[in-house]
KEVO-649757 format. One record per atom (N, C-alpha, C): residue in three letters; x, y, z; chain; atom name. Coordinates in steps of 0.05 Angstrom, whole numbers, always signed. Last residue first. Layout:
BEGIN
+-----+--------+--------+--------+---+----+
|   r |     xx |     yy |     zz | c |  a |
+-----+--------+--------+--------+---+----+
| ALA |      X |      Y |      Z | A | CA |
...
+-----+--------+--------+--------+---+----+
//
This chain:
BEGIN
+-----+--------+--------+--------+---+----+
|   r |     xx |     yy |     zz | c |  a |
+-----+--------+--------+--------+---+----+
| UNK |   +150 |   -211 |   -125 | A |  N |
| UNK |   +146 |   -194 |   -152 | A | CA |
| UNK |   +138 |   -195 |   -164 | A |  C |
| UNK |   +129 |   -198 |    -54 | A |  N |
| UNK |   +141 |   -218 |    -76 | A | CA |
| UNK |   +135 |   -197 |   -110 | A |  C |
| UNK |   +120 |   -205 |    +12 | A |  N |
| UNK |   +117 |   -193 |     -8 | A | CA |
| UNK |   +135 |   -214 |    -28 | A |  C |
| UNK |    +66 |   -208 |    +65 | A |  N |
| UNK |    +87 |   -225 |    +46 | A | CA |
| UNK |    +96 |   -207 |    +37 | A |  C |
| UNK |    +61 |   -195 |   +136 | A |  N |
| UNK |    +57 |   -194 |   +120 | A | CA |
| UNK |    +81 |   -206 |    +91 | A |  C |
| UNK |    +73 |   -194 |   +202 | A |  N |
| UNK |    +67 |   -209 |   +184 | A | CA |
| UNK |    +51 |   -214 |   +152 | A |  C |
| UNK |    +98 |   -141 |   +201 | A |  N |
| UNK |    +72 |   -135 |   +208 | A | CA |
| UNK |    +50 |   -177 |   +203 | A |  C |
| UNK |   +153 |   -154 |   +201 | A |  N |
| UNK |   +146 |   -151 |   +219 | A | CA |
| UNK |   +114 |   -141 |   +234 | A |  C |
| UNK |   +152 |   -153 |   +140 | A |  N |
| UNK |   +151 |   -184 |   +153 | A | CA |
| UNK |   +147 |   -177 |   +184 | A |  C |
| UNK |   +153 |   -107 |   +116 | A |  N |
| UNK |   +131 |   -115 |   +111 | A | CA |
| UNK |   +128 |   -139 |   +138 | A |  C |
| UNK |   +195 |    -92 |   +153 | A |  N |
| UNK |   +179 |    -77 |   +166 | A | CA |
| UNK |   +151 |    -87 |   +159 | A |  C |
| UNK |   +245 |   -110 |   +121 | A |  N |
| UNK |   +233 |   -123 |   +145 | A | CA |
| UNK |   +215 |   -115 |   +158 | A |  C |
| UNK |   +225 |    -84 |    +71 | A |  N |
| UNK |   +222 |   -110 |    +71 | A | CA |
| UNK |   +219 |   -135 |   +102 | A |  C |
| UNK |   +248 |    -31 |    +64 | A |  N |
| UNK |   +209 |    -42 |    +65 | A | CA |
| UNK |   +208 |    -64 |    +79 | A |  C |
| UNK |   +288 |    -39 |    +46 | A |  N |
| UNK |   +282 |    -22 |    +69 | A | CA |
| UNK |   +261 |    -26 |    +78 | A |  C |
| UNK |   +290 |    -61 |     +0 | A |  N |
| UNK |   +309 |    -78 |    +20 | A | CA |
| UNK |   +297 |    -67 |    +50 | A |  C |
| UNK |   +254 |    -35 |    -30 | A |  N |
| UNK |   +242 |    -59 |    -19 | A | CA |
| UNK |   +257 |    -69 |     -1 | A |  C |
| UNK |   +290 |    +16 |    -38 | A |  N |
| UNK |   +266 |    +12 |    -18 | A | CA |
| UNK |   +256 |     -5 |    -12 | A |  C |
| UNK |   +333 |     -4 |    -63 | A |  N |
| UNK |   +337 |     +0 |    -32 | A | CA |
| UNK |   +307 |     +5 |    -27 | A |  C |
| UNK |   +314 |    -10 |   -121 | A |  N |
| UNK |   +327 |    -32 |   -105 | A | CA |
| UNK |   +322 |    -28 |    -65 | A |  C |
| UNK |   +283 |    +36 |   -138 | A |  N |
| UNK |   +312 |    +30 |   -129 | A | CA |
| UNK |   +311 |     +3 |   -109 | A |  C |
| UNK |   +231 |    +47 |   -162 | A |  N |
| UNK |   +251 |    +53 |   -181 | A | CA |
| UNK |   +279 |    +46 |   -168 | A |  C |
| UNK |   +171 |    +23 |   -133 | A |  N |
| UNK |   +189 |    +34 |   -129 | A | CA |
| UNK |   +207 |    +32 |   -165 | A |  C |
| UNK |   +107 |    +11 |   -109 | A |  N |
| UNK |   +113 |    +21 |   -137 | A | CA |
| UNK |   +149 |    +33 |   -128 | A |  C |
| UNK |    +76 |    -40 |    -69 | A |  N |
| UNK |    +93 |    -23 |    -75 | A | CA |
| UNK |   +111 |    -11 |   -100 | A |  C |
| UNK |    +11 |    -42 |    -75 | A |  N |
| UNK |    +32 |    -58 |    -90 | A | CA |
| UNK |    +50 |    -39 |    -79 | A |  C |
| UNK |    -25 |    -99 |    -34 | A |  N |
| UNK |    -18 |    -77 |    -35 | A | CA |
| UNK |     +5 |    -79 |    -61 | A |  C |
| UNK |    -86 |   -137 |    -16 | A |  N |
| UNK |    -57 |   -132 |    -38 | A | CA |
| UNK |    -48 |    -99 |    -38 | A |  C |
| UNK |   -140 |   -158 |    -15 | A |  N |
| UNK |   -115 |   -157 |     +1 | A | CA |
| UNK |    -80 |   -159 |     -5 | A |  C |
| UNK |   -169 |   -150 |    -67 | A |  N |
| UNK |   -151 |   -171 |    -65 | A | CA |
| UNK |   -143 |   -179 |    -43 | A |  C |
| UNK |   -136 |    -95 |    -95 | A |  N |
| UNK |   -166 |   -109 |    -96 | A | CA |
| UNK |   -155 |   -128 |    -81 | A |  C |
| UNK |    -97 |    -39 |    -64 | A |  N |
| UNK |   -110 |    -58 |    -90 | A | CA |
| UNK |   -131 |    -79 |    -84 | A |  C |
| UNK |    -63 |    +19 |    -50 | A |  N |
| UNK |    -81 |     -8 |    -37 | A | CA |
| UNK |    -94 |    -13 |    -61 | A |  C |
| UNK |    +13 |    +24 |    -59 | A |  N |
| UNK |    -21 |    +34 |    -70 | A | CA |
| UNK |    -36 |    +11 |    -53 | A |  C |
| UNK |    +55 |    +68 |    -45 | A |  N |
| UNK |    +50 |    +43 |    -40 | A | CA |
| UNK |    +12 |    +52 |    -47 | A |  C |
| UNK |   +117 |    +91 |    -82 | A |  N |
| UNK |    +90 |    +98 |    -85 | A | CA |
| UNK |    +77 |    +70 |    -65 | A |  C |
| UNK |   +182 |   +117 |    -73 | A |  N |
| UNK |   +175 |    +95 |    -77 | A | CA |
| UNK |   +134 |   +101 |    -62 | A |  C |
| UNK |   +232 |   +142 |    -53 | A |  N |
| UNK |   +226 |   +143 |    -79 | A | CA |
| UNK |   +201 |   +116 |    -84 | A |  C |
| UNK |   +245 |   +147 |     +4 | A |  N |
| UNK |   +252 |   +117 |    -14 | A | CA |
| UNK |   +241 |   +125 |    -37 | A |  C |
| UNK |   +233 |   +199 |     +6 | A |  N |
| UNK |   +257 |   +187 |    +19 | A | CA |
| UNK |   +264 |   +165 |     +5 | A |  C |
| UNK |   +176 |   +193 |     +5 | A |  N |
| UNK |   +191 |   +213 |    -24 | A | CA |
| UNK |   +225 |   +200 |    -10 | A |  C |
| UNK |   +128 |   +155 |     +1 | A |  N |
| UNK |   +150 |   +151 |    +10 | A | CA |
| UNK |   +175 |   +170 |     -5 | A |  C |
| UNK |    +63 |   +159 |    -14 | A |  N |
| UNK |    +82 |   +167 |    -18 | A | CA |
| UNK |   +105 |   +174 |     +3 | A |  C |
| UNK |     -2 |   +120 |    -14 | A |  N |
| UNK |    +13 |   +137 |     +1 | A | CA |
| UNK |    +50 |   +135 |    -14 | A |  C |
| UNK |    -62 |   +121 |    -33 | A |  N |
| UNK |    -40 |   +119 |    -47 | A | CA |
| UNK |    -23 |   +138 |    -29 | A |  C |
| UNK |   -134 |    +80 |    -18 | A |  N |
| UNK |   -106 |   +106 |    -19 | A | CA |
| UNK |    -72 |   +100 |    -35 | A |  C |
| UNK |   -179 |    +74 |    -53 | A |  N |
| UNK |   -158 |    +67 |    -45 | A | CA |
| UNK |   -136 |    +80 |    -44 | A |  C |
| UNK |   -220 |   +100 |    -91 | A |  N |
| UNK |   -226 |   +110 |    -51 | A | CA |
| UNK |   -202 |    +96 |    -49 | A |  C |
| UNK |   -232 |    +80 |   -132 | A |  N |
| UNK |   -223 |   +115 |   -137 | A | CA |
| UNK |   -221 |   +124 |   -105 | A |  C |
| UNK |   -253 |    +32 |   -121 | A |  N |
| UNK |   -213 |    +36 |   -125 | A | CA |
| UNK |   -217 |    +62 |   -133 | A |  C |
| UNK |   -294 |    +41 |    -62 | A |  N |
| UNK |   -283 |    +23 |    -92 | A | CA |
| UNK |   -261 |    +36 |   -101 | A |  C |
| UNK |   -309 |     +3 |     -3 | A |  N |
| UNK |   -304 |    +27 |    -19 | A | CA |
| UNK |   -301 |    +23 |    -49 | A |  C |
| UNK |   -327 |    -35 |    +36 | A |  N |
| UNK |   -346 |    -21 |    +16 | A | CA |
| UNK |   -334 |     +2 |     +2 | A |  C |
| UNK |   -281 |    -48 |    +69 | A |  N |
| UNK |   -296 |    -78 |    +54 | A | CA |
| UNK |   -317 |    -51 |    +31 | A |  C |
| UNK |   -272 |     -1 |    +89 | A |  N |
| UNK |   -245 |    -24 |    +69 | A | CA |
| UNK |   -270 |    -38 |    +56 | A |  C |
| UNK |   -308 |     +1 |   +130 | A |  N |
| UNK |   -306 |    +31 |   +104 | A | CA |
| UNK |   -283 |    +12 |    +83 | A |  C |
| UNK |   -298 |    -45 |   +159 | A |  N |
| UNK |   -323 |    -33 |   +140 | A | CA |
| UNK |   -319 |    -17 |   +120 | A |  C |
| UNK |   -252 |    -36 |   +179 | A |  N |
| UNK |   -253 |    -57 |   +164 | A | CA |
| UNK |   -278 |    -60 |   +141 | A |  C |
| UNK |   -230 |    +40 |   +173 | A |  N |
| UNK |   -235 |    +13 |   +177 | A | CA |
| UNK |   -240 |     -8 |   +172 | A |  C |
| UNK |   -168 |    +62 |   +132 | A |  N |
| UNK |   -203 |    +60 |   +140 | A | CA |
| UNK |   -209 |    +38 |   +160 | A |  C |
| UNK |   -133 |   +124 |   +154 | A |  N |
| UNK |   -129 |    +93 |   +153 | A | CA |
| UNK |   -170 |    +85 |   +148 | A |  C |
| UNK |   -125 |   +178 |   +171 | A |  N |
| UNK |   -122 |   +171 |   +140 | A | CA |
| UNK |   -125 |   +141 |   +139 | A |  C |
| UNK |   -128 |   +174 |   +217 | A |  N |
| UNK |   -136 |   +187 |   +213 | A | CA |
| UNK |   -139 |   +179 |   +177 | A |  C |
| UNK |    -72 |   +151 |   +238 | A |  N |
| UNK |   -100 |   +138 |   +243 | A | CA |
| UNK |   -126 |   +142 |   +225 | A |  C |
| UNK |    -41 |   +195 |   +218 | A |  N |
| UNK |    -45 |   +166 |   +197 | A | CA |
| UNK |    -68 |   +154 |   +217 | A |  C |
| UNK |    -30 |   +255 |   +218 | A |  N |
| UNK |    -48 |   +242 |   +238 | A | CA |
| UNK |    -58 |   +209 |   +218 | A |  C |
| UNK |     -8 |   +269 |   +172 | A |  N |
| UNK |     -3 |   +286 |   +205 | A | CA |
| UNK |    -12 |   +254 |   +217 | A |  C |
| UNK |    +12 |   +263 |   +106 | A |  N |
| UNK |     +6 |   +249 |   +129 | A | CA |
| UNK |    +15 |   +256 |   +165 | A |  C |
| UNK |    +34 |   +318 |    +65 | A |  N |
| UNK |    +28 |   +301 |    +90 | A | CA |
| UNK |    +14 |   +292 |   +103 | A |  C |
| UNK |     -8 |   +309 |     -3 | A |  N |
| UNK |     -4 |   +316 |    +31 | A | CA |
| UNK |     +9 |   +305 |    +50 | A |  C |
| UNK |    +16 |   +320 |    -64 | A |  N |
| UNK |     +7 |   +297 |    -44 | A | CA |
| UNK |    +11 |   +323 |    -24 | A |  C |
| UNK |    -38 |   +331 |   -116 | A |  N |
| UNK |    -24 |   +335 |   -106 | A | CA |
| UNK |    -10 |   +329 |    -79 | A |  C |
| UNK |    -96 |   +344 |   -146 | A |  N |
| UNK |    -63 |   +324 |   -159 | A | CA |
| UNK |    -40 |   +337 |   -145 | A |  C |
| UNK |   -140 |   +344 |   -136 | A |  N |
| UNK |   -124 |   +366 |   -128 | A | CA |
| UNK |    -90 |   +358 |   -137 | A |  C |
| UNK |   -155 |   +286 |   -130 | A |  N |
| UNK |   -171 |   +317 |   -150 | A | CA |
| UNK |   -151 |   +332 |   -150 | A |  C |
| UNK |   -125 |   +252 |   -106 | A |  N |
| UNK |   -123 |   +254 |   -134 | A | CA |
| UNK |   -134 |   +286 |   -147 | A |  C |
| UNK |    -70 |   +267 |    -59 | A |  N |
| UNK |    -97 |   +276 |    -71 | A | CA |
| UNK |   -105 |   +279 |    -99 | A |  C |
| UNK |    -30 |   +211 |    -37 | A |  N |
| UNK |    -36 |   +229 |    -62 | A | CA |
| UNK |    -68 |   +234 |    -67 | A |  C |
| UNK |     +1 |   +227 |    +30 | A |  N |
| UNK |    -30 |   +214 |     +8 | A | CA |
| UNK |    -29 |   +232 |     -6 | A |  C |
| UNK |    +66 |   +210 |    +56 | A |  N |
| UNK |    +47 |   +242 |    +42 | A | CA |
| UNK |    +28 |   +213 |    +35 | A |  C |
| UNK |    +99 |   +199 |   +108 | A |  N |
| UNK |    +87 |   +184 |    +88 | A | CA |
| UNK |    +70 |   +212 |    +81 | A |  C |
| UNK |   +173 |   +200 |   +124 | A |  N |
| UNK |   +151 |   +211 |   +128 | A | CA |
| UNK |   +133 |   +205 |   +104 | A |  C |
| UNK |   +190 |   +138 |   +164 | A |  N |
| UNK |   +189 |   +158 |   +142 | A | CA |
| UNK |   +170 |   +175 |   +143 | A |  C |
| UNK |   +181 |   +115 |   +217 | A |  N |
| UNK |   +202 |   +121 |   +206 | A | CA |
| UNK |   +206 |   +134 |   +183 | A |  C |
| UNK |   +116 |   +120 |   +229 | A |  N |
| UNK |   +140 |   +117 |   +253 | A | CA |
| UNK |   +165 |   +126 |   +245 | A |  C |
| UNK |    +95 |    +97 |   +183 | A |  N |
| UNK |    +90 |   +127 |   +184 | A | CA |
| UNK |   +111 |   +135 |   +217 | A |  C |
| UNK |   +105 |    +54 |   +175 | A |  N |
| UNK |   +117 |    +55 |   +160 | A | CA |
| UNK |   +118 |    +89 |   +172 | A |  C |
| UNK |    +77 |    +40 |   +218 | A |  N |
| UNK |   +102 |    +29 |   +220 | A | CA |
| UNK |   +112 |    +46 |   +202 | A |  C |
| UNK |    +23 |    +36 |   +196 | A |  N |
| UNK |    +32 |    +63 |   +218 | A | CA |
| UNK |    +58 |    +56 |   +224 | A |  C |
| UNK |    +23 |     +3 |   +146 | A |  N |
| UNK |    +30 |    +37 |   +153 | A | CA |
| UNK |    +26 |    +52 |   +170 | A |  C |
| UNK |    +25 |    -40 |   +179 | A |  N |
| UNK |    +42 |    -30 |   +164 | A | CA |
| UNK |    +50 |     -2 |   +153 | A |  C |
| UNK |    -25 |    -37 |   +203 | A |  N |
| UNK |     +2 |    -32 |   +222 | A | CA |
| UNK |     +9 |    -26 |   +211 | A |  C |
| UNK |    -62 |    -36 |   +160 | A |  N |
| UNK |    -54 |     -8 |   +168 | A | CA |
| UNK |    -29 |    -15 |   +192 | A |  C |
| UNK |    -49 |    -92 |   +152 | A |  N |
| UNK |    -43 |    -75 |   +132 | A | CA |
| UNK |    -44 |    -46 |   +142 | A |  C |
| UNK |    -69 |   -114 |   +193 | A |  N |
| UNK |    -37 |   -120 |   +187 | A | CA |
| UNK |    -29 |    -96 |   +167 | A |  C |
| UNK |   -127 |   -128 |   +185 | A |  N |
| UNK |   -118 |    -97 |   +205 | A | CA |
| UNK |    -74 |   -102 |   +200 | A |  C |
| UNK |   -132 |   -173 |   +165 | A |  N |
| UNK |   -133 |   -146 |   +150 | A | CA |
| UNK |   -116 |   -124 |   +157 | A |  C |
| UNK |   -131 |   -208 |   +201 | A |  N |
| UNK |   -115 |   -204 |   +188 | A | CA |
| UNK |   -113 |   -180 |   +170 | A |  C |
| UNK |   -180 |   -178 |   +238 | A |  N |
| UNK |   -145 |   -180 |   +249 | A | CA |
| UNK |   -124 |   -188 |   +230 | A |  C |
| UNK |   -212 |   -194 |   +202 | A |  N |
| UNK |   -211 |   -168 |   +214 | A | CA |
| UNK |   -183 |   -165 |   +228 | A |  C |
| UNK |   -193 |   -254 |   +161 | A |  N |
| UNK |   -207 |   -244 |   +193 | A | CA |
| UNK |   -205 |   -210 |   +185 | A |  C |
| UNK |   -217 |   -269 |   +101 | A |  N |
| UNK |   -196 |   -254 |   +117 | A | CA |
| UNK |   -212 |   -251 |   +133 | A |  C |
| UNK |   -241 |   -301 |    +66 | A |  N |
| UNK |   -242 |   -323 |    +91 | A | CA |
| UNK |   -225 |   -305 |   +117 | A |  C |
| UNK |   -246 |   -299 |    +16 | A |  N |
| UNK |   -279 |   -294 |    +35 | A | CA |
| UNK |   -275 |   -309 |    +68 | A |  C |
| UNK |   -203 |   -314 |     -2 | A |  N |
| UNK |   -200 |   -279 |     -3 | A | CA |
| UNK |   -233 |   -277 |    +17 | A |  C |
| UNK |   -198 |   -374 |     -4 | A |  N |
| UNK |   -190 |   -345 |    +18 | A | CA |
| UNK |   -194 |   -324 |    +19 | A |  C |
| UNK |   -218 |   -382 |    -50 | A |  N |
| UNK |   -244 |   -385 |    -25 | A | CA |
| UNK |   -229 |   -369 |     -5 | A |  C |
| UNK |   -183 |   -386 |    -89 | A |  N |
| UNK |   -192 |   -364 |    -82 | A | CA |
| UNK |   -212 |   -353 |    -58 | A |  C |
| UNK |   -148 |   -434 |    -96 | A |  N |
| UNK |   -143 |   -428 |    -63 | A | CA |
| UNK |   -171 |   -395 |    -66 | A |  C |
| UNK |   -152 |   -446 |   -143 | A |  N |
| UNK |   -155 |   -468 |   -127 | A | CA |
| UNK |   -163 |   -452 |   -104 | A |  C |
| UNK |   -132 |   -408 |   -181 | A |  N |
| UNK |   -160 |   -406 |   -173 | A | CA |
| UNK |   -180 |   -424 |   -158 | A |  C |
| UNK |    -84 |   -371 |   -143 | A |  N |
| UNK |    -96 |   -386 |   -160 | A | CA |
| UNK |   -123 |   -390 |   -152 | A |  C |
| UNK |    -61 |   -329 |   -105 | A |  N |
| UNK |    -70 |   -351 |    -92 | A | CA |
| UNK |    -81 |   -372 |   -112 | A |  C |
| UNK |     +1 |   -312 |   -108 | A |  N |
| UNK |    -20 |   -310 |   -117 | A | CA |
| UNK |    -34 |   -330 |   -112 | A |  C |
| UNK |    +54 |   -317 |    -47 | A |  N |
| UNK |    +47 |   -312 |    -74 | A | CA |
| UNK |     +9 |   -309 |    -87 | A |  C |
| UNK |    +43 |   -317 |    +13 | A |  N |
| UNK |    +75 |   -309 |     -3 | A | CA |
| UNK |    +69 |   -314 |    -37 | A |  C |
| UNK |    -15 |   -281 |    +34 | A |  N |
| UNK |     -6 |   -293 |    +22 | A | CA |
| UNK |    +25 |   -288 |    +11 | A |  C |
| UNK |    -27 |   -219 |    +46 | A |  N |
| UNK |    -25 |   -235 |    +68 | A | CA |
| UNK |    -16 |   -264 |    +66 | A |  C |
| UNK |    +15 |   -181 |     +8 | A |  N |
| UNK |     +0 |   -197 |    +19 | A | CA |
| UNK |     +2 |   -205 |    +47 | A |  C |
| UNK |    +55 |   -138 |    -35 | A |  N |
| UNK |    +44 |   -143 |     -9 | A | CA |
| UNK |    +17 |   -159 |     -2 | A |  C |
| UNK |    +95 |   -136 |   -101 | A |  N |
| UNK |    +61 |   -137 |    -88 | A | CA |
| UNK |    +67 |   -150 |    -53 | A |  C |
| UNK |   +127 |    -86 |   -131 | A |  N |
| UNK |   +130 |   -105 |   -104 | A | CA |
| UNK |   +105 |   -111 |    -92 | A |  C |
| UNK |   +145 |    -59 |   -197 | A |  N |
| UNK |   +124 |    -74 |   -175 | A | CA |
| UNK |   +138 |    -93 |   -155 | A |  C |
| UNK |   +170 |     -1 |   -214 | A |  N |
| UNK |   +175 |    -33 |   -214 | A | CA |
| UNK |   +151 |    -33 |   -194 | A |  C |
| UNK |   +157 |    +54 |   -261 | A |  N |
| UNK |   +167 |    +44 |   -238 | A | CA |
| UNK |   +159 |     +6 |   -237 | A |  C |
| UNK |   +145 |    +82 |   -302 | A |  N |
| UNK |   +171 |    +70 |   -309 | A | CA |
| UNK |   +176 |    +54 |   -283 | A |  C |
| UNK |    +90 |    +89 |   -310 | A |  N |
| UNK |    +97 |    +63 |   -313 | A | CA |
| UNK |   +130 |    +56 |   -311 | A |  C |
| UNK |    +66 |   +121 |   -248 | A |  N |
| UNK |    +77 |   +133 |   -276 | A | CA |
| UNK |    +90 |   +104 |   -285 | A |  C |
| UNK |     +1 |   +109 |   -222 | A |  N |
| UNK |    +32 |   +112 |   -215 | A | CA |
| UNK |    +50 |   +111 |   -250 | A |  C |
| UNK |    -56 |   +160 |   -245 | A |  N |
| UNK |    -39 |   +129 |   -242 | A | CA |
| UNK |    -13 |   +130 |   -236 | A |  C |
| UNK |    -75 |   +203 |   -254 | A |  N |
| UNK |    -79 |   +192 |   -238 | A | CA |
| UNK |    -73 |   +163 |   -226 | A |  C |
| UNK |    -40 |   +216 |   -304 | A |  N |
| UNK |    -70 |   +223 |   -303 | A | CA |
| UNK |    -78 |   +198 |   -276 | A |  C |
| UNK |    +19 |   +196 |   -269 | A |  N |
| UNK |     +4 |   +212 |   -291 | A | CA |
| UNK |    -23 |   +204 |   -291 | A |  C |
| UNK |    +62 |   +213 |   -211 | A |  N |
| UNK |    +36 |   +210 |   -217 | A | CA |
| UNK |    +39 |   +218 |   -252 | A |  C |
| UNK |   +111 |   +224 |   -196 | A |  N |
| UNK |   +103 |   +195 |   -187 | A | CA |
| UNK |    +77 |   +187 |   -211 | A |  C |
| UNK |   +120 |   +278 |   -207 | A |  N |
| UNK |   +145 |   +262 |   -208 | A | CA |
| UNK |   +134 |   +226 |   -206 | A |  C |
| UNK |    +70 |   +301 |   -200 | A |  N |
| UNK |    +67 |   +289 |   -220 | A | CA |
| UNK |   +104 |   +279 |   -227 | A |  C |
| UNK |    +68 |   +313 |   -138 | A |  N |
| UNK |    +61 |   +294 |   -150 | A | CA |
| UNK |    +57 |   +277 |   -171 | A |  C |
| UNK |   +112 |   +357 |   -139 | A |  N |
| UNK |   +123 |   +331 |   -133 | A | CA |
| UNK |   +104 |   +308 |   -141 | A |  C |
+-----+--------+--------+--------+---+----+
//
């Protein structure tokens, strides 16, 4: 199933982008002083989101070495903190899989998530669950 989503360790390009913020669009290079300005509480929006998300679907992490995804048992558990977030680097950002919605959500630089889908219905499905963590999204 992983390489239905996955090639050489990237989401496969036929899929669409839905970027997730704490912002409703890109911040330009007027506003970038925000990205040194996220609380710890705004951050933390982003794992509600996936323990929200892990409440109603079932969420797998794609193991890159082992190219292959796991269920997600225990998502506390798979979540980092604000420390282990602020010092990792992008071969450590997880990549969780929605096989129900057909649809990949990656963590990105930024405070950005992107959702990688191919149907219409997962962002419609996504969409009040992004706004109920107060979070954006946009294309």
């Amino acid at each position: 199933m992983y390489h239905r989503y996955f090639e050489d360790c990237e989401v496969k390009s036929e899929f669409k982008k839905e970027f997730v913020s704490l912002w409703p669009g890109w911040l330009g290079q007027e506003n970038l002083h925000k990205l040194n300005e996220v609380t710890e509480s705004e951050w933390q929006r982003f794992n509600q989101l996936i323990i929200l998300l892990s409440q109603r679907y079932l969420l797998e992490k794609a193991d890159r070495d082992k190219e292959k995804l796991v269920a997600v048992i225990d998502v506390s558990a798979a979540l980092p903190s604000f420390e282990e977030a602020l010092n990792k680097d992008a071969s450590q950002f997880s990549m969780f899989v929605i096989t129900e919605l057909d649809c990949v959500i990656t963590e990105e630089w930024d405070y950005t998530y992107i959702i990688w889908y191919q149907d219409e219905r997962a962002i419609t499905e996504l969409s009040p669950l992004i706004k109920a963590v107060k979070l954006c999204h946009f294309s």
